[in-house]
C-alpha positions as CSV (number, residue, x, y, z in Angstrom):
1,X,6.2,40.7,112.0
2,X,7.6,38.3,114.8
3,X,5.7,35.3,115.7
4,X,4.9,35.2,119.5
5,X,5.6,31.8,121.1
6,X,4.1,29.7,123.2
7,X,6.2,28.2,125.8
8,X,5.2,25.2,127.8
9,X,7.5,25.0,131.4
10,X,8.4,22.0,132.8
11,X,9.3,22.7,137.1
12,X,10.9,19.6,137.7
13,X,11.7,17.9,141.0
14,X,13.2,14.9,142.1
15,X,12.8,14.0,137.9
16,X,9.1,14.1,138.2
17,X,7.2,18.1,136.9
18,X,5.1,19.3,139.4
19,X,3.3,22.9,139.8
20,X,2.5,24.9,142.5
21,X,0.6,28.5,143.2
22,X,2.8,31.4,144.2
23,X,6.3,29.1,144.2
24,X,4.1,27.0,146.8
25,X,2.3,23.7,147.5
26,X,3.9,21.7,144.8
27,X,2.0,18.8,143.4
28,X,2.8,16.3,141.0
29,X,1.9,16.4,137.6
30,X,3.5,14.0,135.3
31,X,6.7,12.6,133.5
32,X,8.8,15.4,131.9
33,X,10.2,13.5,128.8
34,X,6.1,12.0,128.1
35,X,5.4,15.6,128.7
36,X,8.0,17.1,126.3
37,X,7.6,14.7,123.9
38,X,3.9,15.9,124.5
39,X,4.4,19.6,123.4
40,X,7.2,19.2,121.0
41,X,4.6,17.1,119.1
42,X,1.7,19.6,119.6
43,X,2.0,23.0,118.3
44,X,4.8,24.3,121.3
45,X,7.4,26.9,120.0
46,X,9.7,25.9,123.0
47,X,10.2,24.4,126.3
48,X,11.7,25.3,129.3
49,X,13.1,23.0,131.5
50,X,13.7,23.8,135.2
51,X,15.4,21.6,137.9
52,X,13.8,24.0,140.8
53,X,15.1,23.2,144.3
54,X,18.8,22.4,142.2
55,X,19.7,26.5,143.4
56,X,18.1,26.1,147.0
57,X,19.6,22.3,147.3
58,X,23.0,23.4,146.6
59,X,23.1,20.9,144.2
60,X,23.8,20.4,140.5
61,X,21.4,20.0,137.8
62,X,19.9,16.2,137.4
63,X,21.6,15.8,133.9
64,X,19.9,12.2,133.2
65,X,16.3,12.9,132.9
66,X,17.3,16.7,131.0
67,X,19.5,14.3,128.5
68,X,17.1,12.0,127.6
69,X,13.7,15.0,127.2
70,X,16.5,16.9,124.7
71,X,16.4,13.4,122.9
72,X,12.9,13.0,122.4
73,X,11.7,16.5,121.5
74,X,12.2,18.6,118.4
75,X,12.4,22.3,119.3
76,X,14.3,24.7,121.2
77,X,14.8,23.7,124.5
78,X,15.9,26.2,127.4
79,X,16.9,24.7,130.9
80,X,17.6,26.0,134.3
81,X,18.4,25.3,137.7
82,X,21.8,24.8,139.6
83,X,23.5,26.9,137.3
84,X,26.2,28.7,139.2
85,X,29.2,28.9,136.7
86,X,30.4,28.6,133.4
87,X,31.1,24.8,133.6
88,X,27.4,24.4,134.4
89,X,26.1,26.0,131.2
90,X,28.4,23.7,129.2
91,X,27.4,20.6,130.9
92,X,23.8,21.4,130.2
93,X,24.5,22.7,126.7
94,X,26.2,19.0,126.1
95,X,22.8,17.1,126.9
96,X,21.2,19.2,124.6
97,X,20.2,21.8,125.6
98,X,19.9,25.1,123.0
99,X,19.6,28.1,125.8
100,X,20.8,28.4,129.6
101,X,18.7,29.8,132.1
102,X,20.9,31.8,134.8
103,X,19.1,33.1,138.0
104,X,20.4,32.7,141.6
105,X,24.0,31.8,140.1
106,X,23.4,34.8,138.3
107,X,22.6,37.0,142.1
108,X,25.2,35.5,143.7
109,X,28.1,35.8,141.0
110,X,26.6,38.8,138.6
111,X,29.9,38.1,136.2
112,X,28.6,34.6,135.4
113,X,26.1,36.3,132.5
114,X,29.0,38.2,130.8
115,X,31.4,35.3,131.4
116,X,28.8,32.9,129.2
117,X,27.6,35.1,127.0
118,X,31.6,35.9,125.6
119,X,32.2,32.2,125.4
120,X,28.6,30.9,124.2
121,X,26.6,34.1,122.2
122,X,23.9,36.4,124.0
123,X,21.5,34.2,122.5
124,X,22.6,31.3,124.4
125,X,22.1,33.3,127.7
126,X,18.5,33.8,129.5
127,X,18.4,35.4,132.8
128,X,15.3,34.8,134.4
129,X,14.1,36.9,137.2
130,X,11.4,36.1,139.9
131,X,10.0,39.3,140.6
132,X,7.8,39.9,143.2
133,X,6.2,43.8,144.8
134,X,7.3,44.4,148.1
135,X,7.0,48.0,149.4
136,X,6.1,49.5,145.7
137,X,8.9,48.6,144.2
138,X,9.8,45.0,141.8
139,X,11.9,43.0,144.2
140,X,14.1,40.1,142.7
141,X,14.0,36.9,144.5
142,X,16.2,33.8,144.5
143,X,16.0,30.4,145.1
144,X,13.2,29.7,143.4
145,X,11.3,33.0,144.8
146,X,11.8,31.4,149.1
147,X,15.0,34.3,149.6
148,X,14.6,38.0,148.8
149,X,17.9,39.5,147.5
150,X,16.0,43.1,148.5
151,X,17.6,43.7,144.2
152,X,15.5,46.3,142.0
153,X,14.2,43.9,139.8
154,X,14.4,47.1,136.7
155,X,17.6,47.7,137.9
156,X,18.6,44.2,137.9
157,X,17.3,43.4,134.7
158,X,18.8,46.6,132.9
159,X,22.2,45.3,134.2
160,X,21.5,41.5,132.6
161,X,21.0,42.4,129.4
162,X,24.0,45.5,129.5
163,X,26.4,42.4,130.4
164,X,25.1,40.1,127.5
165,X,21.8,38.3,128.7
166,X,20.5,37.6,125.1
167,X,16.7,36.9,126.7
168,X,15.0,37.6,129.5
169,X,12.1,35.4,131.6
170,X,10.0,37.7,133.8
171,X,8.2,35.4,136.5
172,X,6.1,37.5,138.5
173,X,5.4,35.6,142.3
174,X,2.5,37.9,142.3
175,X,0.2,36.2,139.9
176,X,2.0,32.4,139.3
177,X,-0.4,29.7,139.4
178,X,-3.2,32.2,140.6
179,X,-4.7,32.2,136.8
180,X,-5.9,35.9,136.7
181,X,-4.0,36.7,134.0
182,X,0.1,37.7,133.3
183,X,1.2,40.7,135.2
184,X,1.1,43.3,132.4
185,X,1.8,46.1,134.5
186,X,5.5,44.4,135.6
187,X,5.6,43.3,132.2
188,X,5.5,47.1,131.0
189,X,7.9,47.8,132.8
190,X,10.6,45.5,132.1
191,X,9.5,45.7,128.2
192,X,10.3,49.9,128.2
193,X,13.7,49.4,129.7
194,X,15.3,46.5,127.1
195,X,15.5,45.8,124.0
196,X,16.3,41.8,124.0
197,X,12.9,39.9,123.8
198,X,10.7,39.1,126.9
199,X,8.9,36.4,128.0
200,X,5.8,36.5,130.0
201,X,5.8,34.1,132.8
202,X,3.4,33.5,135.9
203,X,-0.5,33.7,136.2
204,X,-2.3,32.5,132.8
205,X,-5.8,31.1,133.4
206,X,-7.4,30.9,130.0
207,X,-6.8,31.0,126.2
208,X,-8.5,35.2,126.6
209,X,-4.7,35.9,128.9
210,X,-2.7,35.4,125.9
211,X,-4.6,37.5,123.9
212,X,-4.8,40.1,126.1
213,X,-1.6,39.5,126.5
214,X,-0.4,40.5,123.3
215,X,-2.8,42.9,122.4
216,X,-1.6,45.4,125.2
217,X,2.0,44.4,125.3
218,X,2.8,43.9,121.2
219,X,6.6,44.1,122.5
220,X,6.7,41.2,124.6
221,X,7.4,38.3,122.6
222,X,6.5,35.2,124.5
223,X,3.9,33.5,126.7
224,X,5.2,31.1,128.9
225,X,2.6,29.2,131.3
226,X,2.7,25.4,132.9
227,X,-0.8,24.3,134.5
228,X,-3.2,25.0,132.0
229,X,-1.0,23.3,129.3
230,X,-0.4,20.3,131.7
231,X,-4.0,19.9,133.4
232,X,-5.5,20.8,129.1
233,X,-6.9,23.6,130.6
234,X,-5.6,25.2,127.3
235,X,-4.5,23.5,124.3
236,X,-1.7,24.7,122.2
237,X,-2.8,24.4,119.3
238,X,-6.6,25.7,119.8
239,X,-4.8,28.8,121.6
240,X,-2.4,29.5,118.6
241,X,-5.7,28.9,115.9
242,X,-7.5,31.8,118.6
243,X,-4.8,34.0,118.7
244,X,-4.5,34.0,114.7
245,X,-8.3,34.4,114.7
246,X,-7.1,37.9,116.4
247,X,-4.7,39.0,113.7
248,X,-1.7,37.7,116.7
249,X,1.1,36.4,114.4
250,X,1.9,32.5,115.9
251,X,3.4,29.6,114.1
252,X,0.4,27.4,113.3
């Protein structure tokens, strides 16, 4: 059986990671490469890296700070933000980086995910989605979840992976940073629909999240969560010994 992952996120702005509750109130945290260096050192399957007001800025991706965290750490590392074309994944790609995270360059030129994934591999390309409910249905939002697109998030998804994503990040606005748990019911959905993996994102509170987690939804392959491993609300590797303890296959 396939390990599940744990994924640390780093939201970086102005080269410093901060973390907010539903894509709001950002507050400082720490330093991403002590951070990186951090989880890399301490049990993490992989990190995610995201420059997050690069898309909403209009601005490209701070390549300095992303360089020198792909330096110090010693697993896969996935980055995102400001990546609007093909040149962008490249650039990123050349400081090290081992995936590309598409998702407003991805709404605003849809071809960009089949253009990347033809010169670099599916596996090289994740489109992440910020999903939020808005009149019953899973809306996709942009610009680090400020703009609805007024997108079917299934729909939007199911078209992704068709044109070559390789992965796919499921950030649900609804429950990021409140800690009550991933949203298993969007989760559900987007797991019955594709075959690619998918990696929970938004709203773990506690170690007993990630169980539940994979208990219910055995087909989605990652947990991906960024206060409670920064504030050691949750430690990596006491979560990966718990989930073990639950017959959840992890990489200890």
């Amino acid at each position: 059986m396939i390990t599940k992952r744990i994924i640390p996120c780093l939201d970086v702005r102005d080269g410093r990671v901060v973390k907010g509750t539903n894509f709001q109130g950002l507050r400082d945290v720490n330093s991403p490469v002590e951070l990186a260096r951090y989880y890399s050192d301490h049990g993490a399957d992989e990190l995610v890296f995201y420059d997050i007001t690069a898309s909403a800025e209009g601005r490209a991706l701070f390549t300095d700070i992303l360089t020198e965290v792909a330096s110090t750490i010693f697993i896969p590392l996935t980055v995102g933000g400001g990546i609007n074309e093909v040149s962008d994944f490249e650039r990123v790609l050349q400081c090290g980086a081992d995936k590309v995270s598409v998702n407003s360059g991805a709404i605003r030129n849809p071809n960009l995910i089949e253009e990347a994934a033809k010169r670099y591999g599916d596996q090289c390309v994740v489109l992440s989605v910020d999903a939020k409910r808005v009149d019953g249905k899973y809306t996709v939002f942009a610009k680090g979840g400020r703009e609805s697109t007024g997108m079917d998030a299934l729909e939007w998804i199911r078209f992704g992976v068709d044109h070559g994503a390789g992965e796919i990040v499921l950030n649900s606005i609804d429950t990021d940073g409140v800690k009550g748990g991933f949203d298993l019911e969007m989760l559900r959905a987007v797991s019955e629909i594709v075959s690619v993996p998918v990696i929970a994102s938004g709203g773990a509170g506690k170690a007993a999240d990630f169980i539940t987690l994979f208990e219910t939804l055995p087909q989605v392959d990652a947990g991906l969560a960024a206060s409670i491993f920064h504030f050691g609300e949750v430690k990596i590797p006491e979560l990966k010994a718990l989930l073990a303890q639950h017959n959840i296959p992890v990489r200890l």
